[in-house]
C-alpha positions as CSV (number, residue, x, y, z in Angstrom):
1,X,-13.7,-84.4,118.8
2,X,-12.2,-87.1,121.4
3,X,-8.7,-86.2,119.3
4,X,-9.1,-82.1,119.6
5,X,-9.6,-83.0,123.2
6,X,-6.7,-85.0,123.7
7,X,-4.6,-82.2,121.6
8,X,-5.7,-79.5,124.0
9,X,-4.7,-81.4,126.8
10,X,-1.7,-82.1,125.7
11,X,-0.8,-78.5,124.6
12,X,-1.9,-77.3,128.1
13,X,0.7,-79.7,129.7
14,X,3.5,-77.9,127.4
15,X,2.6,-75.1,128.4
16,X,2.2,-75.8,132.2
17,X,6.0,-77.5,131.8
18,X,7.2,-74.6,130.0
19,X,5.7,-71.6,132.3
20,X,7.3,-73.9,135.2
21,X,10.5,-73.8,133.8
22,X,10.6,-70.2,133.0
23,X,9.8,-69.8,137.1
24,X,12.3,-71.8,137.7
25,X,15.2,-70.6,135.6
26,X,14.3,-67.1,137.0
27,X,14.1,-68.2,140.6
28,X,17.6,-69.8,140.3
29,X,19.1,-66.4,138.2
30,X,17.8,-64.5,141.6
31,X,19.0,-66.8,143.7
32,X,22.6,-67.3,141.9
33,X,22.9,-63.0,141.9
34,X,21.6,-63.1,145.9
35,X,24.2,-65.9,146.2
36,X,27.2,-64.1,144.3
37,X,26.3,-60.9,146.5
38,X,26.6,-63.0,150.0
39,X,30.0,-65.0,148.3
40,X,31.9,-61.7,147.5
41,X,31.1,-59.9,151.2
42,X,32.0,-63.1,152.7
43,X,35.5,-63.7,151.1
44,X,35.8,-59.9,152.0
45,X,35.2,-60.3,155.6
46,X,37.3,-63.3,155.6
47,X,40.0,-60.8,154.4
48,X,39.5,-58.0,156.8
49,X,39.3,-60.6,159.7
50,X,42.6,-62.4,158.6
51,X,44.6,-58.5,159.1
52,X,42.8,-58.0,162.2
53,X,43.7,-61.3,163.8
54,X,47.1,-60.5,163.0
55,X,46.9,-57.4,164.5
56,X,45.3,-58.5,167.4
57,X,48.2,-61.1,167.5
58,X,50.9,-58.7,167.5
59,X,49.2,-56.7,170.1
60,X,48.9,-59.1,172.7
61,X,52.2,-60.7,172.2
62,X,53.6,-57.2,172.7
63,X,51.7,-56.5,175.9
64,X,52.2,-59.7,177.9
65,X,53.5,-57.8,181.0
66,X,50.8,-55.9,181.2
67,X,47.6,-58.2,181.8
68,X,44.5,-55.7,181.2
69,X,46.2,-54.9,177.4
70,X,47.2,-58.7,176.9
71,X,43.1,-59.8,178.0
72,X,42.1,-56.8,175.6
73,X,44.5,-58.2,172.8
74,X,43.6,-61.3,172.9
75,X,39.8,-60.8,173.6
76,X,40.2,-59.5,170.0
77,X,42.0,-62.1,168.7
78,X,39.4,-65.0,169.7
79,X,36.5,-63.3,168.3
80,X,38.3,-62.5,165.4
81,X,39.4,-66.3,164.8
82,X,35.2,-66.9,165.7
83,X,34.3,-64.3,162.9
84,X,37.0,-66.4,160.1
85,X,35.5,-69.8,161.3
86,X,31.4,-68.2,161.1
87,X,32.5,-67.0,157.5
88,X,34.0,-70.2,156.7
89,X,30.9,-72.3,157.7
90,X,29.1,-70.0,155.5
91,X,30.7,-70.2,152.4
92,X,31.1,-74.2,152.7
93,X,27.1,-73.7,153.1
94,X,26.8,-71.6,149.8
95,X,29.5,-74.0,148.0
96,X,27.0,-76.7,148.9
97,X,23.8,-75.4,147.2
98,X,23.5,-76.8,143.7
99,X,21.3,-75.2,141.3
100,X,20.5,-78.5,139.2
101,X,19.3,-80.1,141.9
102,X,15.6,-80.6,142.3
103,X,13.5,-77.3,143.2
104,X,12.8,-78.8,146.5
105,X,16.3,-79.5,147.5
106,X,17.2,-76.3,146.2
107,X,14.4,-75.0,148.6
108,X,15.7,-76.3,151.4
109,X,19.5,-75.7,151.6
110,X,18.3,-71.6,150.9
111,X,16.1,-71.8,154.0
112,X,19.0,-73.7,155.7
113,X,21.3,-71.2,154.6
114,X,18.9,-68.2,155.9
115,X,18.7,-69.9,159.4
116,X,22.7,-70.4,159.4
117,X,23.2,-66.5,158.2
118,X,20.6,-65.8,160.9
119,X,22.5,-67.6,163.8
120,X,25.8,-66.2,163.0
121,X,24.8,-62.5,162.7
122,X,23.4,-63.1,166.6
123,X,26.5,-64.6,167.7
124,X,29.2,-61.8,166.2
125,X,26.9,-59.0,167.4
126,X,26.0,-59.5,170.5
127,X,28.9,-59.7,172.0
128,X,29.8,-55.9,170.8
129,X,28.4,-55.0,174.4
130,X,31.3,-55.9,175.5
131,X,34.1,-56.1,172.6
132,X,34.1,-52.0,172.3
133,X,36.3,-51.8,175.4
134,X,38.7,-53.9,174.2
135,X,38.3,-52.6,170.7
136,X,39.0,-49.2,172.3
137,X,41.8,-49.9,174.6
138,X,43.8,-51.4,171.5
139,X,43.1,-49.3,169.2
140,X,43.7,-46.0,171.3
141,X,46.8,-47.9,172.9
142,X,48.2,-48.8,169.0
143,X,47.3,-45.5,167.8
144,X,49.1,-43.1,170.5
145,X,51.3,-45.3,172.0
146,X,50.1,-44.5,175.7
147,X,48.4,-47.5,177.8
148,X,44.2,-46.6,177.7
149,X,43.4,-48.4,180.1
150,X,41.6,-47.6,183.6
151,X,40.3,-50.2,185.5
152,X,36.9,-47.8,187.4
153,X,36.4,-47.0,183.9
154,X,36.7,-50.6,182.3
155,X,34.9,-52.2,184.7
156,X,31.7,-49.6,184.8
157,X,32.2,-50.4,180.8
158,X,31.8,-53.9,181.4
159,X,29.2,-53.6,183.9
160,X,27.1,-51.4,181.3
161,X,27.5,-53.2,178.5
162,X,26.1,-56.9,181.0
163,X,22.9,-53.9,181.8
164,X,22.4,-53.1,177.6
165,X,22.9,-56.9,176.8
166,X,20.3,-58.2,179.5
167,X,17.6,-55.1,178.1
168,X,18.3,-56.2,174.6
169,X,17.8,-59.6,175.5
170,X,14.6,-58.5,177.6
171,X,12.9,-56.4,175.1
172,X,13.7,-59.0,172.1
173,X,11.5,-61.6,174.0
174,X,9.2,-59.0,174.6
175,X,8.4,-57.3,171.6
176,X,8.4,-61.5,170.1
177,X,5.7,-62.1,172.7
178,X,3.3,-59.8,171.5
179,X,4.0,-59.8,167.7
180,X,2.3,-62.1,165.5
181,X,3.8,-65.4,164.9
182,X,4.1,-64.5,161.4
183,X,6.1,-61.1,161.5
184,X,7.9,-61.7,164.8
185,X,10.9,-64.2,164.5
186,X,10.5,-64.8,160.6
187,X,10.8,-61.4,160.5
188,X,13.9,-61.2,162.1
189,X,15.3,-63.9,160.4
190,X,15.0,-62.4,157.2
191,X,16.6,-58.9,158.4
192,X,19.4,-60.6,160.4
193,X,19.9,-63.2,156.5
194,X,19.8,-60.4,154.3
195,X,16.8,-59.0,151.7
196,X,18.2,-60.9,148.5
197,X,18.9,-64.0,150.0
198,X,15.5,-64.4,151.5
199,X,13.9,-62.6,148.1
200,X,15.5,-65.5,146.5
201,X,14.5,-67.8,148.9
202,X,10.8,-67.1,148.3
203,X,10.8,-67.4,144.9
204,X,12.3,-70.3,144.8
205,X,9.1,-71.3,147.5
206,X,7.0,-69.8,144.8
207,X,8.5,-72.1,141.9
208,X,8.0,-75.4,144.5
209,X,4.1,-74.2,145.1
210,X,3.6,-73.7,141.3
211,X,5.1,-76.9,140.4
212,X,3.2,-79.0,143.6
213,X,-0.3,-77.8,142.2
């Protein structure tokens, strides 16, 4: 009897490391596809920002006798150089993650990778309350080959988008105050990382709980 016992034991501890294993293999397959996604938009944006930098570049350094086109140009130009460096801390964060390391490890770098994603999607989109002026004056200025600019008109612009910024910024802390803490900023974390990466993210969480009890 004391050897059927043992033999039961045993078979449930194969089985234990073998549903874990499963769970873990299909926590890492999620979070390899969420991975590849985030990879191939990245290298993408990388590309699009290297043409408009140039762009940008060639604008300016066209304008430079003419101060409210060269600011425009080159107000382009720096937060295009900010978007290549952003993507580039990114994909040196993804390069980092390895999927034979320990489930905890693995656990962390996603979360660390959802708070990085997070971070940079707040600092290339705020500043769009301001970077449409600029976005318009050298794109309508390239595209026609007349000056757009007028400075009542820039500088209301400018002055609206400080007003939209400041109400973003208001109703954010606002609407964080009176959510719970457990949909408020988590929430927006996970909208502002992407669904896949954080669906992967919690799977992986999943795995780590499974194989802690």
């Amino acid at each position: 009897m004391t050897m059927d016992l043992d033999e039961l034991k045993q078979a449930w501890t194969q089985m234990q490391v073998r549903v874990d294993r499963l769970e873990r293999a299909d926590a890492q397959r999620t979070s390899r596809s969420a991975l590849r996604g985030i990879r191939v938009r990245l290298w993408l944006g990388e590309g699009v920002w290297a043409v408009l930098v140039a762009a940008a570049a060639a604008f300016w350094s066209t304008h430079l006798d003419r101060p409210p086109l060269l600011l425009a140009g080159l107000a382009l130009h720096v937060y295009g150089v900010v978007a290549l460096i952003l993507g580039g801390v990114q994909l040196r964060a993804l390069a980092a993650i390895d999927f034979s390391a320990p489930i905890l490890e693995l656990q962390r770098r996603l979360a660390a990778l959802i708070r990085l994603r997070a971070r940079c999607s707040l600092a290339l989109g705020l500043p769009w309350w301001f970077l449409w002026l600029p976005c318009m004056i050298v794109g309508l200025t390239a595209l026609s080959g007349v000056e757009f600019y007028e400075p009542v008109w820039a500088l209301s612009s400018l002055a609206v988008g400080a007003v939209g910024l400041a109400i973003t910024v208001a109703v954010a802390r606002r609407i964080a105050a009176r959510t719970p803490p457990d949909r408020g900023l988590p929430r927006l974390v996970d909208e502002l990382a992407g669904r896949a990466l954080v669906r992967a993210a919690r799977e992986t969480d999943e795995v780590a709980g499974f194989a802690a009890d």
